[in-house]
N, C-alpha and C positions, 0 to 999 in steps of 0.2 A: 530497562525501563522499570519505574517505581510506581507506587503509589500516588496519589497527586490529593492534597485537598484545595478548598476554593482556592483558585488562586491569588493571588497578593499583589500580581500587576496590576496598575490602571487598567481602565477598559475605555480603548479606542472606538472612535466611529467613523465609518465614512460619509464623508460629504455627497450628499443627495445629487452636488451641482459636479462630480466628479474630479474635487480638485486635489490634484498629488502635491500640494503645499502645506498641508495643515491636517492636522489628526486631533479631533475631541479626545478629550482626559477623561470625560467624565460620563459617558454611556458605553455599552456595549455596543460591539460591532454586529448590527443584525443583518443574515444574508440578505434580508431582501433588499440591501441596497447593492448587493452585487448581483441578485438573480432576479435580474427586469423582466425574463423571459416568461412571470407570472403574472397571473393580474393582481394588482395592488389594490384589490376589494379581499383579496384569500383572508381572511381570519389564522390566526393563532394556533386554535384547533385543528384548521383545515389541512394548516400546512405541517403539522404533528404527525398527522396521519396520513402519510404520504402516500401514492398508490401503486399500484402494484409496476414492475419495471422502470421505477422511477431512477433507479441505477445503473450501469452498467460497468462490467468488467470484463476485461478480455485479457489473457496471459498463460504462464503455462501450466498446465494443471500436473500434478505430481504426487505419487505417492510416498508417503515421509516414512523411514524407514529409521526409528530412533532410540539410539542406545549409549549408556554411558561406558565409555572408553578409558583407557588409561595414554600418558603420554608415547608407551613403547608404540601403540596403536598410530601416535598423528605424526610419530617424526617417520616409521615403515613410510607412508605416504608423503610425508613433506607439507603437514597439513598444518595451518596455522591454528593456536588454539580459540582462536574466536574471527572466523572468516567465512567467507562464499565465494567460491569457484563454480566451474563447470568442471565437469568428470571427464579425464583425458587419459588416454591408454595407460598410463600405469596407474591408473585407478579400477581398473577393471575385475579385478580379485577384490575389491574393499566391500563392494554391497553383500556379499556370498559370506565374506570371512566377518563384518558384520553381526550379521544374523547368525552366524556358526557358535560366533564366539562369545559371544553378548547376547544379552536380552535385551531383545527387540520387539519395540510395542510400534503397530502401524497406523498413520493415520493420512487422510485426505488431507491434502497440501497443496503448495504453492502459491506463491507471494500476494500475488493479485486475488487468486480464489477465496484464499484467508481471510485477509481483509473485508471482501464481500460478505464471506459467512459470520464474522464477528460483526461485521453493520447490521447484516440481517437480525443477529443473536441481538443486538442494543437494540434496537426496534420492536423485537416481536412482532407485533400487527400492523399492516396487513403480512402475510406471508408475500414470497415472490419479488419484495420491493428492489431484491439483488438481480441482476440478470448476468450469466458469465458466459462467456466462452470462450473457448480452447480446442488444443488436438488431445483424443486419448486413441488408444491402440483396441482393435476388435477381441480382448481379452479379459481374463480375472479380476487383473488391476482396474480395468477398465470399468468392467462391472462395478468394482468397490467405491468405486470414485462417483459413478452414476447414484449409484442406494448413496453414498454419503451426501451429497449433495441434498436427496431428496429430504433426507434426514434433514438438516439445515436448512431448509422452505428456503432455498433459492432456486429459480429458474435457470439451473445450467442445458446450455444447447450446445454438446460436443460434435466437433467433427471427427468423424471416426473413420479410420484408416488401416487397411491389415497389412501395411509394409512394414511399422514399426510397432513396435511392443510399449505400452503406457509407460511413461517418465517414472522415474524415482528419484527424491532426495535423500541422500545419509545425511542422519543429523548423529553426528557426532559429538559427546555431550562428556567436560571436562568440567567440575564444579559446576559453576555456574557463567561457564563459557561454552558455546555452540560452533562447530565446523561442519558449514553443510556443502557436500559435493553432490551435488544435481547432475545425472545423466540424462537430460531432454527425449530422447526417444522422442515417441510421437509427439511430444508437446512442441518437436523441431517441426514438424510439417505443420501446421497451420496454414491452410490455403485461402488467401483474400476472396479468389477468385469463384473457389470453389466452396466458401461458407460464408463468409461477412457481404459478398453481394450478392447473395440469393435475396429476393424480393422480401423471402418472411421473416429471414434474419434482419434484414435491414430496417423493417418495418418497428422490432423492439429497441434498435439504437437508436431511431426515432423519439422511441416512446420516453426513452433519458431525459434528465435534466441535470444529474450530475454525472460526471464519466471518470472514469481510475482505470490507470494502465501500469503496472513497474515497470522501473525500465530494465528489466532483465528480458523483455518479449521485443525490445530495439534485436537482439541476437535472430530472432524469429522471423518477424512479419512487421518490418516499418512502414511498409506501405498500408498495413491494416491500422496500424498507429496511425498515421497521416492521415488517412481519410478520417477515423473515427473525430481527432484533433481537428480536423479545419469542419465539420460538421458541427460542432462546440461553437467551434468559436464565431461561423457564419450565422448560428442561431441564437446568440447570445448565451450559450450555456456554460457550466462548468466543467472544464477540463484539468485534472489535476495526476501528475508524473511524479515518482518516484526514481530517484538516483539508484538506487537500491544495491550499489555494490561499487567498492573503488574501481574494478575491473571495467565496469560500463564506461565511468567516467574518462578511463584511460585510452581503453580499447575502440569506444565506441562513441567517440567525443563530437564524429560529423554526423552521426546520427542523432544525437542529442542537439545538436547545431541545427537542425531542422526542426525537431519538436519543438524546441522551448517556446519560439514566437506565438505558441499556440496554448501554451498552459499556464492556467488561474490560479493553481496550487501546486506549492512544488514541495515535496516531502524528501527530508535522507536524514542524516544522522552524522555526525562530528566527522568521524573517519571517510565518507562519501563526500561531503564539505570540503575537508581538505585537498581530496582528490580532486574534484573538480576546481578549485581556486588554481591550486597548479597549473593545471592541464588551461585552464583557461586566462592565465597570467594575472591575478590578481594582484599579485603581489604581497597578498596580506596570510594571515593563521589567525587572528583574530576570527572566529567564528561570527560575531555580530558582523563585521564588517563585511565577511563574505555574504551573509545574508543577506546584506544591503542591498550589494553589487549582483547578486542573483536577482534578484527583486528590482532591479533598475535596467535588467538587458530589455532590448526591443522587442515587444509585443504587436501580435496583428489587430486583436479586438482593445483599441484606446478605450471602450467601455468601460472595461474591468481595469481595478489595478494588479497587480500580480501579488498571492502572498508565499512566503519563505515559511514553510516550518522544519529547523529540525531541534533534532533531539540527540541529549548527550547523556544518556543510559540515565542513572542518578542522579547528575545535575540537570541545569535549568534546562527548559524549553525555550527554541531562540523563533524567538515569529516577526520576521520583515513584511510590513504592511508601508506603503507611498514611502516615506524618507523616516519613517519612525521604524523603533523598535523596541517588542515588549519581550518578557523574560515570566516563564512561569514556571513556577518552583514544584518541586516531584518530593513528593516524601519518601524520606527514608526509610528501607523495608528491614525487617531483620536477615540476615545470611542465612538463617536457619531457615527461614518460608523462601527462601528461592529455591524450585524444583527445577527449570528450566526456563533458558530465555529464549532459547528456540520460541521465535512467532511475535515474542512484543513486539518488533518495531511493526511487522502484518497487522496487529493488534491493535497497536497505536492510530496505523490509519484508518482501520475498520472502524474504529471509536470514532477519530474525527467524520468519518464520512455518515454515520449515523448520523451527527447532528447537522453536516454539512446540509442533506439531503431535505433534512427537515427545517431549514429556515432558522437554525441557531446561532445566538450569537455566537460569535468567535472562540470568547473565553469560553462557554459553554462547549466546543467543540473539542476545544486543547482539555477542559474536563474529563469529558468523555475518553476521551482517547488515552489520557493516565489512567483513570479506572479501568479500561479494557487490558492495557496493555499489565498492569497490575493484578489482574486474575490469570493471566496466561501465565506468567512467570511463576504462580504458586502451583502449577499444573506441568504433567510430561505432554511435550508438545502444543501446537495449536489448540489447545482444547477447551472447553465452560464448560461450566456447569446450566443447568436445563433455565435458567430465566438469570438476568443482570438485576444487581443490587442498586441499582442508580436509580438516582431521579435525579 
């Protein structure tokens, strides 16, 4: 993911009267004709300054364990030089030999967490506007994950468990290509029963108006997916999935078969795209046209129309809105300022969800999300700097 200036597409709107036939050329698309769920006296300002819990995230939370590698390193493991797996018994020496071997800088991670915390970071005030949760382990890791959090002013409510020991991701770091193997530990227990319906947990999922899950937590808790999703979409609000890996799409294709009916924004990236056209017979590799077809499957709230974003590293931005589609352009960075891409695409959506949360138009949103995702990569790992450059 690059840089982005304004961008150069038209600026779609949607029709007020909800029609999937026709797309304006010539204003921005502004949420509030997707999020009816406010009163339509809010002001400008009001909805600038979103209020606290006004987001929600739930997924698996992880400590990122990140060092630059050599290839001797990804072929020992069978590791592709720019992928995401899950950590399987012959990965079990890699997190130890890692850190033996390499220097390794550690940081609070995890797909969904990220994202929250780069929304919160595009926001600033009020604090708290993120709300996350996940499983972490009754330990060190754990501890770190709680203080980083806190650092991040988002409202994380872990459940904590002392059968497994807190997640970690290796991010494994080639030029400016990343292989990350995730062993879930705790982040695998996530119990619906015994955290997402406790009455005061339940009470901040409420409090949402936009919602964000990867779908790397389908492996986890779909049933915590499903309720949070048909709660969206029964209250007219924003439900927005991530593909987040060809693997999900492969492996995990009926469980994604059950989400989709339920979500407003669907986020992945060229290689995820593909996977799922496959898997789901489109028959096309045109990227636009899968967009399409993603953005035209059966949805339960006919309120909303579904929108498509992904993203193809340095080139365009592909966004399916009703039967159109716009294309927004990423500026080119230099090779020398990329430090890591570990986190832009978590980046990317942290950016859009900033502006999602606060009533931004569209292109406004896909903005955002190229300048977030554009400071991550000049940095090791998920990381900012203490306030964003944007307006």
């Amino acid at each position: 993911m690059a840089s982005s200036e304004e961008p150069k597409a038209k600026k779609p709107k949607i029709s007020t009267k909800e029609k999937t036939d026709s797309v304006a050329k010539t204003s921005p698309v502004k949420l509030s004709s997707l999020n009816r769920c406010l009163a339509p006296t809010e002001t400008d300002r009001q909805r600038d300054r979103c209020l606290p819990n006004s987001l929600f995230g739930m997924g698996n939370p992880l400590l990122d364990i990140c060092a630059v590698v050599d290839k001797d390193f990804l072929d020992k493991y069978t590791l592709k030089p720019n992928d995401q797996i899950l950590a399987e018994d012959k990965h079990k020496s890699l997190f130890d030999e890692l850190v033996n071997k390499f220097k390794a800088e550690y940081h609070a991670g995890g797909a969904t967490q990220n994202s929250i915390k780069i929304a919160q970071w595009m926001i600033q005030e009020p604090h708290n506007v993120g709300t996350f949760f996940g499983c972490i382990g009754k330990d060190k890791f754990g501890e770190i994950l709680k203080k980083k959090a806190e650092e991040a002013h988002i409202d994380a409510h872990y459940y904590e468990q002392d059968q497994e020991p807190t997640g970690s991701c290796a991010a494994c770091i080639t030029g400016a290509n990343r292989s990350l193997v995730a062993n879930l530990a705790a982040a695998n227990c996530y119990k619906k029963e015994k955290h997402l319906d406790l009455e005061e947990n339940w009470k901040l999922v409420e409090s949402a108006k936009v919602y964000y899950i990867a779908g790397f937590f389908v492996t986890v808790s779909l049933e915590s997916m499903l309720k949070v999703a048909k709660h969206a979409s029964e209250n007219n609000k924003l439900f927005c999935l991530n593909l987040s890996a060809p693997f999900i799409c492969q492996f995990f294709k009926d469980h994604l078969t059950q989400l989709l009916p339920y979500v407003d924004v669907l986020f992945g990236n060229e290689t995820e795209a593909a996977a799922f056209a496959k898997e789901q017979g489109f028959q096309t590799k045109d990227i636009k046209e899968i967009a399409k077809k993603m953005q035209a499957l059966p949805k339960v709230n006919s309120k909303r129309q579904r929108i498509v974003v992904l993203t193809q590293g340095k080139d365009e931005t592909v966004m399916a809105l009703s039967d159109k589609i716009e294309t927004f352009s990423v500026m080119p960075i230099d090779p020398k300022d990329l430090v890591d891409t570990n986190g832009a695409g978590d980046a990317f959506v942290g950016g859009f969800l900033s502006g999602l949360v606060r009533e931004k138009a569209l292109d406004q949103c896909v903005r955002a999300a190229h300048y977030a995702a554009s400071v991550i990569i000049r940095r090791s790992g998920c990381t900012f700097p203490e306030k964003p450059d944007f307006v």
